[in-house]
N, C-alpha and C positions, 0 to 999 in steps of 0.2 A: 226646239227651243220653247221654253215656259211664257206665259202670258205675262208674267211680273216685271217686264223690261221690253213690252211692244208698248208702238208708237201711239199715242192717246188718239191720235188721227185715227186709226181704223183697230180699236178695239171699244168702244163707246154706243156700237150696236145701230140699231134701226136710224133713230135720229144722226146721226150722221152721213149718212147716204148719200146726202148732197157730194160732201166733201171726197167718198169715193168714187161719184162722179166725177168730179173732176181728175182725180187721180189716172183713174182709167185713160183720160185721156191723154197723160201722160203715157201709158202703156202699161200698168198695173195691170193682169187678169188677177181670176179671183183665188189664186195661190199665193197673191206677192201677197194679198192684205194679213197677212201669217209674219212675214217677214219682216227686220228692221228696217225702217226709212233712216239710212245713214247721209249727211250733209258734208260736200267735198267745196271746203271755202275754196275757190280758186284764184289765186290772187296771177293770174295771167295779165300781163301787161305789151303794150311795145312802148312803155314812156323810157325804160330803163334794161341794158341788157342782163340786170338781175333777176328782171321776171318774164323773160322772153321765150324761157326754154318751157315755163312751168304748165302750159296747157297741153302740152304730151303725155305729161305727167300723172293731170286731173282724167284725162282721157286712161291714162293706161287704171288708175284707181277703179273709175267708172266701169271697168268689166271685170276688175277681178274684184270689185264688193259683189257683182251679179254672179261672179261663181262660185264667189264662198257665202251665197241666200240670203246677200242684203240688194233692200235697191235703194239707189244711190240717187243723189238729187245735188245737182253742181247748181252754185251759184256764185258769183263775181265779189270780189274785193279790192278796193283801192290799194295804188302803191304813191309813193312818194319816190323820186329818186336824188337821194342824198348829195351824190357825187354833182347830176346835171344842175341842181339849184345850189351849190354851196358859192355861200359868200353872195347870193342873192338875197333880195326882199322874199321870193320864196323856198328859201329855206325855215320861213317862221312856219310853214308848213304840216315840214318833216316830224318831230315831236308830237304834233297836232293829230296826225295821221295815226298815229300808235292808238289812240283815244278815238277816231271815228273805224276806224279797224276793228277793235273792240266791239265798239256799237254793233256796228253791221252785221257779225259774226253772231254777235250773240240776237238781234232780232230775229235776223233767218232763222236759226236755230229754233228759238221758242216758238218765235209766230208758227212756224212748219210742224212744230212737236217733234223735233228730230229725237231720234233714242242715240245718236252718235254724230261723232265730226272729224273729217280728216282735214286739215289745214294744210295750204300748200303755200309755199310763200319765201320771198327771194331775198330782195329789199331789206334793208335796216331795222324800219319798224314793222314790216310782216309778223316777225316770230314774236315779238313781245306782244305786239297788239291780240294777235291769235290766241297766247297764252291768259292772258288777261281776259280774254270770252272765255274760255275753256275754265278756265276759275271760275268767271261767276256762273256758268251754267249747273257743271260739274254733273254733266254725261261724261262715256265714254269716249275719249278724244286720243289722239296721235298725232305728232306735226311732222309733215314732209317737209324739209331743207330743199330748195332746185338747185342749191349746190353752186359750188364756189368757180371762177372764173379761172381760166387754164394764164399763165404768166405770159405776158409780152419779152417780145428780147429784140435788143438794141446794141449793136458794138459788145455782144458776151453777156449783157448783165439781162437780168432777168427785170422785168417791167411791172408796174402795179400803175393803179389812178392815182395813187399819191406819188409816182415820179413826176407826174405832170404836174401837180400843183408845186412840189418843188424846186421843177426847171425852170416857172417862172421866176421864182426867187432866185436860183441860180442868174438868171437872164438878165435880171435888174441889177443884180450884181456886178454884172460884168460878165461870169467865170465862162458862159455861154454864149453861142451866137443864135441868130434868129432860126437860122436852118437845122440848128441842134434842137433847140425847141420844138419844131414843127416836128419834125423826127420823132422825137421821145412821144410828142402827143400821138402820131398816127400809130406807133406802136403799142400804146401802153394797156388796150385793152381788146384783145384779138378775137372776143363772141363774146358767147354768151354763160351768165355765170355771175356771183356778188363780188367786190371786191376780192381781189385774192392773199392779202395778207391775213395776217391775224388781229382784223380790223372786226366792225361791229356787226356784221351780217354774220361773219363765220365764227365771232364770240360767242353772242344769241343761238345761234347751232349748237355749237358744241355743251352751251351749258345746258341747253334741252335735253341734247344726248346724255350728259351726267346728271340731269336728273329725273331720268327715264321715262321723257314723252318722245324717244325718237328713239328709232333703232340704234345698233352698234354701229358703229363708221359711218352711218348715214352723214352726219354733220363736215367730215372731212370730203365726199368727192366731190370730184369736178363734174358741172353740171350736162358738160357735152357727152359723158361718159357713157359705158350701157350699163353699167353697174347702178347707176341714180335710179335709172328704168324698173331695173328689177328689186332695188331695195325700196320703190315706190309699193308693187305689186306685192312686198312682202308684206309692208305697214299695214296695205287695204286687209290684208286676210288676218293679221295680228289684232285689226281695230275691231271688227266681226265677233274673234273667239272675244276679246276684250268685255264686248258688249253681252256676248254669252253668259259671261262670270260677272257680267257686272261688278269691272275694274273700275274706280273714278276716279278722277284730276285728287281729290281730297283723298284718297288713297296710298296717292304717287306722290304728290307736292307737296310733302312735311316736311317739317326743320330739317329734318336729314338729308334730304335731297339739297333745299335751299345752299345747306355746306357746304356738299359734295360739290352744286356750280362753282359755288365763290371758290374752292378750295382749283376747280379747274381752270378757271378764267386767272385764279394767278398763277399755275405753274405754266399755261399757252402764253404767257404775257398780252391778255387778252385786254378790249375795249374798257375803259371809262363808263362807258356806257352802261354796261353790267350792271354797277352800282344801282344806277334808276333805274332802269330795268327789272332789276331781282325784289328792288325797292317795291314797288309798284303791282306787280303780282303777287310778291307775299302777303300785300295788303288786302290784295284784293282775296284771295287765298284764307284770310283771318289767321294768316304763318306770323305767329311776333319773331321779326326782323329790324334791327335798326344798325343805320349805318354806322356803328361803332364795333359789328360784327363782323365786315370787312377789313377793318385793321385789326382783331383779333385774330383770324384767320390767316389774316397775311404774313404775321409773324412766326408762322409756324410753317410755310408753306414755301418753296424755293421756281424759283422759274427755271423750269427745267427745257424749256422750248426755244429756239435762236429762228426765233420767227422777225418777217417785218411787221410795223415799220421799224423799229430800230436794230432787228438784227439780221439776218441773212437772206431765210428762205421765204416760201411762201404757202400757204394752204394743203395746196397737193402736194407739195413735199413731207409734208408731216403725215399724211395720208400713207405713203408711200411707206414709208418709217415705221407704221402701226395705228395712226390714228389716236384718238381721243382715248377708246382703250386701251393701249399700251399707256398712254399717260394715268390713266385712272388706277391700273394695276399697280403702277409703279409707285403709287401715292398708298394705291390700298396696305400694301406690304408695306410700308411702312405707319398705317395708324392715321389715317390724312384723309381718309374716305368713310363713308359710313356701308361698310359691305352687308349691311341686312334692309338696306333702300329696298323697296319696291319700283321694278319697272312694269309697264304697259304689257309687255307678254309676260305677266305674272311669274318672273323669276325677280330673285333677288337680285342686288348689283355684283354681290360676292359671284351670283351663281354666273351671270352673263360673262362676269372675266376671268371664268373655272382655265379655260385654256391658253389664257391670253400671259405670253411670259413673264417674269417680276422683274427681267430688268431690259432693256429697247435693244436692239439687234445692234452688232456692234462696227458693222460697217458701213456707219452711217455719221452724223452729227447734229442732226433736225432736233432728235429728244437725246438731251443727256443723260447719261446715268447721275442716280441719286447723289453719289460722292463727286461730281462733278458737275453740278448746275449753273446756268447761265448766272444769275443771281444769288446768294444762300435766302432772302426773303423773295415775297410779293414786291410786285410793283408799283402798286394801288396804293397809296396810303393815304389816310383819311386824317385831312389838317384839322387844327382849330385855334383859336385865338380872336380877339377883338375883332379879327375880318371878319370872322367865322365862326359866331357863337351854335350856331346846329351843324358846323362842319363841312370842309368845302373837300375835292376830291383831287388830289394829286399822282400824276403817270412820271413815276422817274427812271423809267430803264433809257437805256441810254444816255445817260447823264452821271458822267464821272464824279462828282460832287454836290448835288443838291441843296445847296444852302446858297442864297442870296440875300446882300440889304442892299438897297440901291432905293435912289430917286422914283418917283410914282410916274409915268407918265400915263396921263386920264385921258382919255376917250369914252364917249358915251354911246361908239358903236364901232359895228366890227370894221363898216367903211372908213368910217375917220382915221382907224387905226393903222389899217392896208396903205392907206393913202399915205401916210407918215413913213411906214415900213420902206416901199418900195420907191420912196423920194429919200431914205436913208437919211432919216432924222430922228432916227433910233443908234442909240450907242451901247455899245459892251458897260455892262453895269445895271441898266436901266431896269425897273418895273414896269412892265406897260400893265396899265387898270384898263378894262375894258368892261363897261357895265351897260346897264338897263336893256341888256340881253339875256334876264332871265326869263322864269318860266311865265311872270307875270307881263316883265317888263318890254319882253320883245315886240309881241307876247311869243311864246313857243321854245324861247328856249334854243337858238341857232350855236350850231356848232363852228370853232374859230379852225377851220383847217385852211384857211388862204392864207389869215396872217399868220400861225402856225409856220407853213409851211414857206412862208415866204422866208420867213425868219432861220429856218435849216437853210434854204437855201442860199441866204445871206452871211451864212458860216456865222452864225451867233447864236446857236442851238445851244450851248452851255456857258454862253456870255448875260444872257436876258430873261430876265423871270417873266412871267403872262400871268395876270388873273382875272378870271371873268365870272360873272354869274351866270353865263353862257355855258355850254356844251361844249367838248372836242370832240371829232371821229376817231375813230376807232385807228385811224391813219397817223393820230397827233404822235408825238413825242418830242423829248426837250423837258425842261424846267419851268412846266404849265400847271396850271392849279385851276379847277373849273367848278361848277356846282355852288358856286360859294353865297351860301344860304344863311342867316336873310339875306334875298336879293336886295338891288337897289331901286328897285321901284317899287318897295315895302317898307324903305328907310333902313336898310341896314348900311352896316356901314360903312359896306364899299363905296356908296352916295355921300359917305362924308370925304374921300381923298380929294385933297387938290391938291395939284401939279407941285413936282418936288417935295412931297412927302417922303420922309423916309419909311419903306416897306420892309416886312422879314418874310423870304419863306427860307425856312430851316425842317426838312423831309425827318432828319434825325431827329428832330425833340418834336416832329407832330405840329408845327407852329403857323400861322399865318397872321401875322400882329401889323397894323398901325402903329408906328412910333410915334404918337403925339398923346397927349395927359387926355385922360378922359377930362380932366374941365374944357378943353380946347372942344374936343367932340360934343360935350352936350353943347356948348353955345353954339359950333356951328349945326347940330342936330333940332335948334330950337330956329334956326331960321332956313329948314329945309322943308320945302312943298315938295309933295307927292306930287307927276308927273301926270301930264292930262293921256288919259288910254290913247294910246295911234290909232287903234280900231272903235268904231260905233257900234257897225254892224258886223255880221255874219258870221263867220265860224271862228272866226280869231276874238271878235269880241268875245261872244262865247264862252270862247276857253281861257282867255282872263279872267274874265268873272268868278269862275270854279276852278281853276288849277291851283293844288297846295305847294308848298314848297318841294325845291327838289331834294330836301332832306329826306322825305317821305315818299319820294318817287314822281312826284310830280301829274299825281292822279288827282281828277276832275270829280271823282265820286266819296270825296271822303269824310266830308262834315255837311251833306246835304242836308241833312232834318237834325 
C-alpha cells in the first residue's frame, strides 16, 4: 500500500515517537506502523436488545481488519433505546443521541488520525448518527447493521414491540383482558435484534444499503443469525480494499444515492424517520436535498413491500423473499434507481444487482410484483398549508381515505394527550394537536407512538387525525401528520390552535390548513409568548439552543458562524 492514505499518526517521522510509543503498547510492532489504523465505532450496549448482539460483531471485525493488514482500534458509542423510554421524559433523549453519536464518532476518528471507520450499530439513531460522522470526516467508512430482531408469536400471529404498545390501547378499550396483555408483552420480543418491522432501525438499514455504505442484504438479516457474522467479516475486508483505493463517503453519498434511499424507503413502506434522517446527512454531506424531494419521489415510486406496521410481515420475511436487492432491481428495471451509483466495494449499483432477478420470486407475497403493488404511490407525503408553511410529514398507508376536517383538540404534550386517549375522551372525527414537542420545544423532538398506538388500539385508526411537531416511530401508522415546522415553540402556528378549531388534513391535495382568517391568527399571534426552555442545563439545553428546524433535518451544526 502507498504512503498517500497512511495514518498521520505514524507517518510524521522522528518527532512522533512518543505517540508510537504508545501505540506499541497497544501491540503495534514495527511492521503495523506501514499499515492502516482503522476505527470499529462499537456501539455495544445491554440498555436495549438492539445493540446486545453487536460486540461479537466488533470482535469478529477486529481480526479480520488484522488479516487483511489493518489494525484496528475499537472504541464505544452511545445508544439510546427508543422502544424502553417511549412516551417517557426520556425519550427527549432519543433524537439528541443521533447528535452526540455524531460527536463521538467523529472526535475518536480525528483525535486518533484514523485513515478509516467501520460503524457497528443497532438502535434507531446508531445508523444516522454514524452516518453523519462518516460525512463530516469523509475517510473511508462502511456501516454494519446488528440486524433486525427474529418475530414473537402469540395465538398464530407474528409479534413486534408495537403489538404491545397497541394491546394497551386494545386493553383501555376493553377489546382485551389483562392476561392477554401480559401475554402479548412476554411475547413480543424473543432476543436480540432492532425492532422487527419495517420500523426505523431496519428503515436506516436498508436505505444505507441503497445507498452503498452497506453491503447487499446486510440491512435485511436477523441479528441472531451466522450469516450477520460473516457479512460483518466481509465489510472489515471491503473497508481495507476501500481504504486501498481510497473510496470516500463523498464518493458514495451523491444526489444519486440520496434518491436511490428515498426511492427505497417508499417502496419498504419504510419510517417517517427517513425524512430527517436523509434530511440531515445530506446536509451534512453539502448533498442539496429539500424536503420537497420526498414528495417528488413519491409520486413516481409505488410500495411494493406488505410490511408492518400496517401490513403483514416482518423484516426477515422480506429477507427471505430477496431482500433490499430484489426491491432495488425491481425499481432499477423500471427507471426508479440510479444504476451508475457508487458503492463501497467499488462496483456500481447496476453492477451489485447484475444477478439479482427483475421481478421477486413468485411464491411468495412480502414484495410484489411491479403490476401489483401494495400502494400505486409512496407513503410519505409531504404536507403544507398555514400549519405548515416549511412542510410537515405525513404516513398514510393503512388508511383507506386520508382526508380529515374535524375539531382541534390541543394538548401541549404527548402526556396530556395519552391521558385523554385512554380515559376515551377522544371521539371519531377529532384533530388531536399535540405541540411543543418539537425539535426545540421538547426539546429533542419525542416520538408519539403511545398515543399513536393507543388510538389503533382504540379502533379510531382511520376515525382521528394526530398532529404534532413531534416525531412518530417508525412503528406509527393511521392519519398522523408529524415534523410540522415552524414548530410551536418558535411561534408557528400550531401554537396558535385553540380547542375546537376546525382542522384539514387532506393527503390528496398535500394540505395541512387552520380554518380560521388569518386576521383571527395574527391577533391571537400578537399576544402569544415564547415558552420559558424546560432545560438550563446540560445536554438538552444544549441542543435547544442549536437545533434547526426539522425541515432541514434538525441538525445542531448548521448556521453556527
Amino acid at each position: 500500500m502507498s504512503d498517500n492514505w497512511r495514518s498521520k499518526v505514524i507517518t510524521q517521522g522522528v518527532e512522533r515517537t512518543p505517540n508510537r510509543a504508545m501505540l506499541r503498547a497497544l501491540g503495534f510492532g514495527d511492521e503495523d506502523f506501514q499499515k492502516p489504523i482503522v476505527g470499529i465505532a462499537n456501539g455495544y450496549s445491554t440498555i436495549t436488545p438492539c445493540n446486545m448482539g453487536l460486540n461479537d460483531l466488533a470482535k469478529t471485525a477486529e481480526v479480520v481488519l488484522k488479516e487483511a493488514g489493518a489494525m484496528p482500534q475499537m472504541f464505544g458509542t452511545i445508544t439510546v433505546s427508543d422502544g424502553i423510554s417511549m412516551g417517557t421524559e426520556g425519550m427527549k433523549y432519543s433524537l439528541v443521541s443521533r447528535e452526540v453519536i455524531a460527536d463521538a464518532i467523529e472526535t475518536a476518528c480525528n483525535a486518533q488520525s484514523m485513515d478509516g471507520v467501520i460503524a457497528i450499530g443497532g438502535c434507531d439513531k446508531n445508523m444516522p448518527g454514524a452516518m453523519i460522522a462518516i460525512a463530516r470526516m469523509n475517510i473511508p467508512a462502511i456501516f454494519v447493521y446488528g440486524g433486525t430482531i427474529k418475530p414473537g408469536h402469540y395465538k398464530g400471529r407474528d409479534l413486534t414491540i408495537v403489538s404491545a404498545f397497541e394491546a394497551v390501547g386494545e386493553y383501555s378499550a376493553g377489546k382485551i383482558d389483562e392476561t392477554e396483555l401480559r401475554e402479548i408483552e412476554k411475547h413480543a420480543c424473543p432476543g436480540a435484534g432492532s425492532c422487527g418491522g419495517m420500523y426505523t432501525a431496519n428503515t436506516m438499514a436498508s436505505a444505507f444499503e441503497a445507498m452503498g455504505m452497506s453491503l447487499p442484504y446486510s440491512s435485511t438479516m436477523a441479528a441472531e443469525d451466522q450469516e450477520k457474522v460473516d457479512s460483518t467479516a466481509a465489510s472489515a475486508r471491503v473497508l481495507v480494499e476501500a481504504i486501498r483505493r481510497q473510496i470516500r463517503p463523498s464518493d458514495i453519498l451523491t444526489r444519486k444515492a440520496f434518491e436511490n434511499a428515498i426511492a427505497v424507503v417508499m417502496a419498504v413502506g419504510g419510517s417517517t424517520n427517513a425524512v430527517l434522517h436523509l434530511l440531515a446527512i445530506a446536509n451534512t454531506m453539502g448533498v442539496p436535498l429539500t424536503i420537497d424531494d420526498f414528495e417528488t419521489i413519491r409520486q413516481k415510486v409505488p410500495v411494493l413491500c406488505d410490511l408492518k406496521p400496517s401490513g403483514r410481515y416482518v423484516t426477515v420475511d422480506l429477507h427471505q423473499a430477496g431482500g433490499i436487492p430484489q426491491v432495488m432491481k425491481i425499481l432499477l428495471e423500471h427507471g426508479l434507481i440510479h444504476g451508475d451509483a457508487l458503492t463501497i466495494t467499488g462496483k456500481t449499483i447496476a453492477e451489485v444487482l447484475a444477478d439479482v432477478p427483475p421481478s421477486p420470486p413468485a411464491n411468495q407475497d412480502v414484495i410484489r410484483p411491479w403490476d401489483n403493488p401494495v400502494y400505486k404511490e409512496g407513503h410519505i407525503t409531504i404536507l403544507k398549508g398555514n400549519l405548515a408553511t416549511e412542510g410537515a410529514v405525513a404516513k398514510i398507508s393503512g388508511v383507506k381515505n386520508p382526508v380529515i376536517t374535524g375539531p382541534a383538540r390541543v394538548f401541549d404534550s404527548e402526556e396530556e394527550c395519552l391521558a385523554a386517549i385512554m380515559a376515551g375522551k377522544i371521539q371519531a372525527g377529532d384533530v388531536i394537536v399535540i405541540r411543543y414537542e418539537g425539535p426545540v420545544g421538547g426539546p429533542g423532538m419525542r416520538e408519539m407512538l403511545a398515543p399513536t398506538s393507543a388510538i389503533i388500539g382504540a379502533g379510531l385508526g382511520d376515525k382521528v387525525g394526530l398532529i404534532t411537531d413531534g416525531r412518530f416511530s417508525g412503528g406509527t401508522y393511521g392519519m398522523v401528520v408529524g415534523h410540522v415546522a415552524p414548530e410551536a415553540a418558535v411561534g408557528g402556528t400550531i401554537a396558535l390552535v385553540q380547542e375546537g378549531d376546525s382542522i384539514t388534513i387532506d393527503a390528496h391535495r398535500r394540505l395541512l390548513q387552520l380554518n380560521v382568517s388569518e386576521e383571527e391568527l395574527n391577533r391571537r399571534r400578537q399576544h402569544w409568548k415564547p415558552p420559558q426552555p424546560r432545560y438550563r442545563r446540560g445536554v438538552l439545553a444544549k441542543y435547544a439552543s442549536l437545533v434547526s428546524s426539522s425541515s432541514v433535518g434538525a441538525v445542531t451544526d448548521l448556521n453556527l458562524f
